[in-house]
C-alpha positions in Angstrom: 70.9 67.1 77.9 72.1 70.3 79.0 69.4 72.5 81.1 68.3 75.6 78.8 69.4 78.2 81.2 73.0 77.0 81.3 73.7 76.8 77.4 72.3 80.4 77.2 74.9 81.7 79.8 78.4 79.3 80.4 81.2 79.5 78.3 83.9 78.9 80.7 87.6 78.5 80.4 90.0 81.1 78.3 92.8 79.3 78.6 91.3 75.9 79.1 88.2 75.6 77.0 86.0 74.1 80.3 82.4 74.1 77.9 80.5 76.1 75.6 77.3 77.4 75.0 75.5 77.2 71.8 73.7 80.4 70.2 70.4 78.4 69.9 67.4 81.1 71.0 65.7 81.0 74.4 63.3 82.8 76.3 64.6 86.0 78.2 63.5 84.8 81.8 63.0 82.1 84.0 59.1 83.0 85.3 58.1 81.3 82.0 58.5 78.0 84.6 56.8 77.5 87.8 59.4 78.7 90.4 60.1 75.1 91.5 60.9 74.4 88.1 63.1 77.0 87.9 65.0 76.5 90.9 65.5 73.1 89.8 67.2 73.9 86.4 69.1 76.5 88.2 70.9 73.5 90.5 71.3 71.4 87.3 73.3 73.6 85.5 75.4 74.4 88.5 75.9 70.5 89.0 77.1 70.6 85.3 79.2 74.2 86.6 81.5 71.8 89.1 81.4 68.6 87.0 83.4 70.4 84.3 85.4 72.5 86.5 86.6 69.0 88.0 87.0 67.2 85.0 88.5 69.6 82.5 90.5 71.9 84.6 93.3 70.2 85.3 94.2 71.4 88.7 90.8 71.9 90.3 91.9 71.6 94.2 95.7 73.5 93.4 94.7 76.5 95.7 91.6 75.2 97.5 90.7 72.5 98.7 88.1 69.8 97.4 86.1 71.0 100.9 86.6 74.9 100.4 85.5 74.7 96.9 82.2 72.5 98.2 81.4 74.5 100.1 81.8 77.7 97.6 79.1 75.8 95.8 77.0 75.2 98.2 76.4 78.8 98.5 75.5 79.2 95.3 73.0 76.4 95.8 71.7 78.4 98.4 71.4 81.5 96.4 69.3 79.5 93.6 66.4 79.4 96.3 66.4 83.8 96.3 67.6 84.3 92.7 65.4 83.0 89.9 66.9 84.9 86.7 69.9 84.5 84.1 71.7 87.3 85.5 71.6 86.6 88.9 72.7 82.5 88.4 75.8 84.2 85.9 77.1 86.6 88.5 77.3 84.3 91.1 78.6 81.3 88.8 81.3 83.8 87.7 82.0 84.9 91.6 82.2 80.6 92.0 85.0 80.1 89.7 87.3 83.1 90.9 87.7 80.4 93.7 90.1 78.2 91.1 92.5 81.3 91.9 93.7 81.0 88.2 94.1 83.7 85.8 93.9 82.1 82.8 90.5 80.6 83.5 87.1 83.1 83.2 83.4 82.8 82.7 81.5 84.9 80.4 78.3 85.1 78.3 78.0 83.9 75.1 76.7 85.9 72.2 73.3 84.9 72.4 72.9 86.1 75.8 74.5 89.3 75.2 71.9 90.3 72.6 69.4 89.7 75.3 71.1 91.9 78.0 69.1 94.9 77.1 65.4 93.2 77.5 66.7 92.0 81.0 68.1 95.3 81.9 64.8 97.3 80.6 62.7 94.7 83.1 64.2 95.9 86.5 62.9 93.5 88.7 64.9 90.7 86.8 68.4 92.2 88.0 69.3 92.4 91.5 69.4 95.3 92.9 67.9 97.3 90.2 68.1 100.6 91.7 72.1 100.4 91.9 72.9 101.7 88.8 76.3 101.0 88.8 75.7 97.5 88.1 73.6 97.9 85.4 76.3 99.8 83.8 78.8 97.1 84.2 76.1 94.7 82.5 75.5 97.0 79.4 79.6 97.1 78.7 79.9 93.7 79.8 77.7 92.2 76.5 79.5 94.2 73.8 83.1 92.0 74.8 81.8 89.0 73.0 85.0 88.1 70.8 88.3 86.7 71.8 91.6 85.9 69.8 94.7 84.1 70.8 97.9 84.0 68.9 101.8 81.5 70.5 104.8 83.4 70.3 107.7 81.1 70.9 111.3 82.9 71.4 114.9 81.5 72.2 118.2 83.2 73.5 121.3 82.4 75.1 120.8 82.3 79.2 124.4 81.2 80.7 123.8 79.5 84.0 124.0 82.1 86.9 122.3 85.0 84.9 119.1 86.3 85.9 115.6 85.7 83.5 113.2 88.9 84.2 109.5 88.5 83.1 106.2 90.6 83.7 102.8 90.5 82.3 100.0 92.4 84.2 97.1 90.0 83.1 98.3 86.6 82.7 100.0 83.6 84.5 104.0 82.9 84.3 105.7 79.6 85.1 109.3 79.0 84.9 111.1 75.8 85.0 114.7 75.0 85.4 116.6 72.5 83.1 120.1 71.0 82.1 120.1 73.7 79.2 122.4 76.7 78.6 119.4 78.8 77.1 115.9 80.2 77.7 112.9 78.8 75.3 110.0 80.5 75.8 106.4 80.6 74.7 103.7 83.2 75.3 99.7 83.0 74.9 98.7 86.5 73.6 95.1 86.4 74.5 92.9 89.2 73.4 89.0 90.4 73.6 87.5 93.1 72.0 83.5 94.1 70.4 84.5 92.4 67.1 86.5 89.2 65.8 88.1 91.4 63.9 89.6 94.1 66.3 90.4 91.2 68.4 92.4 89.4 65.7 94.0 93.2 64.8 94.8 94.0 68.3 96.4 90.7 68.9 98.8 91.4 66.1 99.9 94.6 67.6 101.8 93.2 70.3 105.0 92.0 70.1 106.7 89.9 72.8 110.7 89.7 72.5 113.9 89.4 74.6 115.8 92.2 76.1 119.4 91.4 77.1 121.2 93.4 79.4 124.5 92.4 81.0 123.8 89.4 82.7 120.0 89.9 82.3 117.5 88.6 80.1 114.5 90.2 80.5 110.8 89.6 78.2 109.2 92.8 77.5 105.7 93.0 75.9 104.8 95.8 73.6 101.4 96.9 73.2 99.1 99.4 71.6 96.8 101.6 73.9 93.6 100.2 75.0 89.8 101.9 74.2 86.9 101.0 75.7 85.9 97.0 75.6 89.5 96.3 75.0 91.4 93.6 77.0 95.2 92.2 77.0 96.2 88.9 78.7 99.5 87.2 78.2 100.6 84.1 79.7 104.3 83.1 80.0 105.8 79.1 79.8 109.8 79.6 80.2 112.2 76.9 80.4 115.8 77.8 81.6 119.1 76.8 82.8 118.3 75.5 86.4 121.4 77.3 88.0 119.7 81.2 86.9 117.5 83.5 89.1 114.7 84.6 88.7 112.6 87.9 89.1 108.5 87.4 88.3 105.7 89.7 88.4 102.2 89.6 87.2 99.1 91.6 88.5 96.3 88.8 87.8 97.7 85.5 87.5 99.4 82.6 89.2 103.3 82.3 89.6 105.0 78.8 89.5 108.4 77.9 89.6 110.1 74.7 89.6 113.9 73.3 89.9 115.4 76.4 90.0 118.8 76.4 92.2 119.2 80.3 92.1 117.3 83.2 93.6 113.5 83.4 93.1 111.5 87.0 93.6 107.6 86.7 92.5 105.0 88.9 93.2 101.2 88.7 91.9 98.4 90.7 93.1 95.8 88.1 92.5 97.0 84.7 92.2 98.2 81.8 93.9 102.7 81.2 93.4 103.6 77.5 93.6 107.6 76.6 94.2 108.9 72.9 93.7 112.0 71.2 94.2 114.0 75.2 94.4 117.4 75.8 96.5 118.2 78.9 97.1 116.7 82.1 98.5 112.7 83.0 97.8 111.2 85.9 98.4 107.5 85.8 96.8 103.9 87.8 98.0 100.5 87.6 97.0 97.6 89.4 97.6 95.3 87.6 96.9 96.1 83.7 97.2 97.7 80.9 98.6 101.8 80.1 99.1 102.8 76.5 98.0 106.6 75.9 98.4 107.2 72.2 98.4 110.8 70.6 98.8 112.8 73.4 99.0 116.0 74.9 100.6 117.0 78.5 101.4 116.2 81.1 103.3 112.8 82.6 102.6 110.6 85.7 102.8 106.7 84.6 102.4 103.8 87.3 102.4 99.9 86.9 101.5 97.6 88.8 102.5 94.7 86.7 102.1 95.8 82.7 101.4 97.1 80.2 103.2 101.2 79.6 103.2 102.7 76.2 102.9 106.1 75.4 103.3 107.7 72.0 103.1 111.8 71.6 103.7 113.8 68.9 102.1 115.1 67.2 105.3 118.6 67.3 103.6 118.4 71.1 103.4 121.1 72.5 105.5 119.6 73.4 109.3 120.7 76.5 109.7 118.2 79.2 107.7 116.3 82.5 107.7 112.4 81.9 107.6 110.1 84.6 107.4 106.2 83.8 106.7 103.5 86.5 106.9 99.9 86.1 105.9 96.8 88.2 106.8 94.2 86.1 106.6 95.0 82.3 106.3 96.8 79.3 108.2 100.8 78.5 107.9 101.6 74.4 107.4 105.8 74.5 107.9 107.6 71.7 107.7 111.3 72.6 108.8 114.5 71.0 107.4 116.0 67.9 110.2 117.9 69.5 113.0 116.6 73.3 112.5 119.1 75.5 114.6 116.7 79.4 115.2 115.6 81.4 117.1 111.8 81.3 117.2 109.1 84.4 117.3 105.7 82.8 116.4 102.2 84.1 117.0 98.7 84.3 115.6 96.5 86.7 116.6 93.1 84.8 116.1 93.8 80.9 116.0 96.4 78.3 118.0 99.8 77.1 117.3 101.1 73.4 117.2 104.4 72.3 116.9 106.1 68.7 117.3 109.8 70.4 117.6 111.6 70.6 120.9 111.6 74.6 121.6 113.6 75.9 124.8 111.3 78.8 125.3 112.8 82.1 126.2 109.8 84.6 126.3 106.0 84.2 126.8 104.3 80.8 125.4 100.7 80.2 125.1 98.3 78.8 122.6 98.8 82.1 120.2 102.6 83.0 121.2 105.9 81.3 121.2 109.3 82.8 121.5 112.5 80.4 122.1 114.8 78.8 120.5 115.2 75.6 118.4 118.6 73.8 119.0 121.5 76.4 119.0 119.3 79.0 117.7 121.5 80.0 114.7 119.2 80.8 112.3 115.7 83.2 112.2 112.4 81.6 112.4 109.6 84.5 112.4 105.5 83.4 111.8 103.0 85.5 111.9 99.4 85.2 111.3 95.9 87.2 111.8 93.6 85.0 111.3 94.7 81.7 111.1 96.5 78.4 112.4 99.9 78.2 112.8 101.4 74.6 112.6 105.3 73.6 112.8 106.7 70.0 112.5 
């Protein structure tokens, strides 16, 4: 049976449906219990928290790891022994599953709890921080976005192989892959929230998704209507196109993947993680906020996240001469070069070590956190840096 505190509060997963809540009443606060008692149900409805998250999101360890995200609960764990209320155990739960670096998966209160916000904000003492009255403000708008709507588009147009397929959504995810086709079929979730079930359902129908050729272009615009307050827009793109085509992807809040695409590949997010697999030909993708998976590729790249790790793994068939560039702030680089790599080598990282298992004739200072050289003839460009982070080569 599910603790009381956890059906008042969880309803997780937009886009994947993770659990939900049921409207039955319950009281406003936890001090009804003796603390103990309270602490306890706290830790049983996180245990239920990761259980679902494992079992019903279907790529729970894509951007961290099974111990990173352990340990992300553990601190919440840890926070059950200072914070014995609904809000506190929500805002941290939310802060928990940020960590699954997805866009199209949230937490948010049910309607039952928002119609309880305003006791808990009237008793101060039951909200952290209850002086800082920004955060109280944030709670008040936060329980009149109770409803949620979600409509498919699905569109198709001619893409002949070596055109470019332009998409952009500013809240949502986008993944591409290539096929043995000679046109794009695409599908987009139109995901909207608003006060009402009603002005959800009417705002969703405002927008209108469609196809934009230009020369050898085909770009996806979205149309939409202007926002008020409580409003929300998130649109996720699933594209399947010729494999020979290039691609150019954007998205503020979401993840980028891409996979079998022989062509050029630009993708930026701002918060997201951007997956490549089985690509050949140039990449240049950034991140703000997430990891950099690129798995069996070829090409020269251009990698840059400011706070994720970056991963890179080379067919061993992919020709040896290349350009690599990997940059990240604040995370570790994994690179796994293509057989015979012919570069000249500039590696450092300010706070952590490098390893390496490739012969490097080593023209310029080499220690733990710097290497300069070459690899074979030195033909191609092979450029790492990280802040804070290992650096491994092999």
């Amino acid at each position: 049976m599910m603790p009381k505190v956890f059906k008042m509060i969880a309803v997780i997963g937009v886009y994947c449906g993770l659990c939900a809540g049921n409207n039955s009443a319950y009281p406003t606060k936890l001090s009804i219990y003796p603390k103990e008692t309270a602490r306890s149900i706290l830790k049983e409805d996180m245990d239920i928290l990761f259980r679902m998250a494992k079992k019903s999101y279907p790529s729970t360890y894509t951007y961290e790891s099974k111990e990173d995200l352990a340990g992300h609960f553990s601190k919440l764990y840890w926070q059950a022994n200072r914070t014995i209320n609904h809000i506190g155990f929500y805002r941290f739960a939310a802060t928990v599953i940020t960590f699954l670096k997805d866009g199209r998966v949230s937490l948010y209160p049910p309607k039952n709890l928002s119609s309880n916000f305003d006791i808990l904000i009237e008793r101060g003492q039951e909200i952290n921080n209850p002086a800082n009255n920004i955060q109280i403000e944030r709670i008040k708008k936060m329980k009149t976005v109770t409803s949620q709507y979600e409509r498919t588009v699905q569109l198709a147009a001619a893409l002949p192989a070596g055109s470019t397929f332009v998409a952009q959504t500013h809240n949502g995810s986008i993944t591409v892959t290539g096929a043995d086709v000679a046109d794009c079929n695409l599908t987009a979730t139109i995901i909207t929230r608003a006060r009402t079930e009603k002005d959800a359902k009417k705002l969703n129908e405002n927008i209108e998704i469609k196809f934009q050729p230009h020369g050898n272009t085909l770009a996806v615009k979205i149309e939409e209507p202007n926002l008020v307050t409580d409003e929300s827009i998130s649109v996720n793109f699933d594209a399947r196109i010729p494999s020979h085509s290039n691609l150019e992807m954007s998205t503020s809040n979401g993840a980028l993947k891409i996979i079998d695409i022989n062509g050029k590949v630009d993708g930026k997010t701002n918060n997201g993680g951007i997956i490549t697999e089985h690509t050949s030909g140039d990449s240049n993708l950034q991140t703000d906020n997430g990891p950099i998976i690129c798995k069996e590729i070829s090409g020269n790249i251009q990698l840059k996240a400011h706070n994720g790790n970056v991963e890179v793994k080379y067919f061993k068939t992919a020709p040896s001469v290349c350009d690599m560039s990997i940059v990240t702030y604040n995370g570790s680089i994994d690179l796994a070069v293509p057989s015979n790599l012919s570069a000249e080598v500039d590696v450092s990282t300010y706070n952590g070590s490098i390893n390496t298992e490739l012969p490097t004739i080593v023209t310029g200072k080499m220690n733990k956190m710097k290497l300069a050289g070459k690899i074979g003839t030195g033909q191609g460009k092979l450029y790492i840096r990280t802040y804070n982070g290992l650096i491994t080569i092999k």
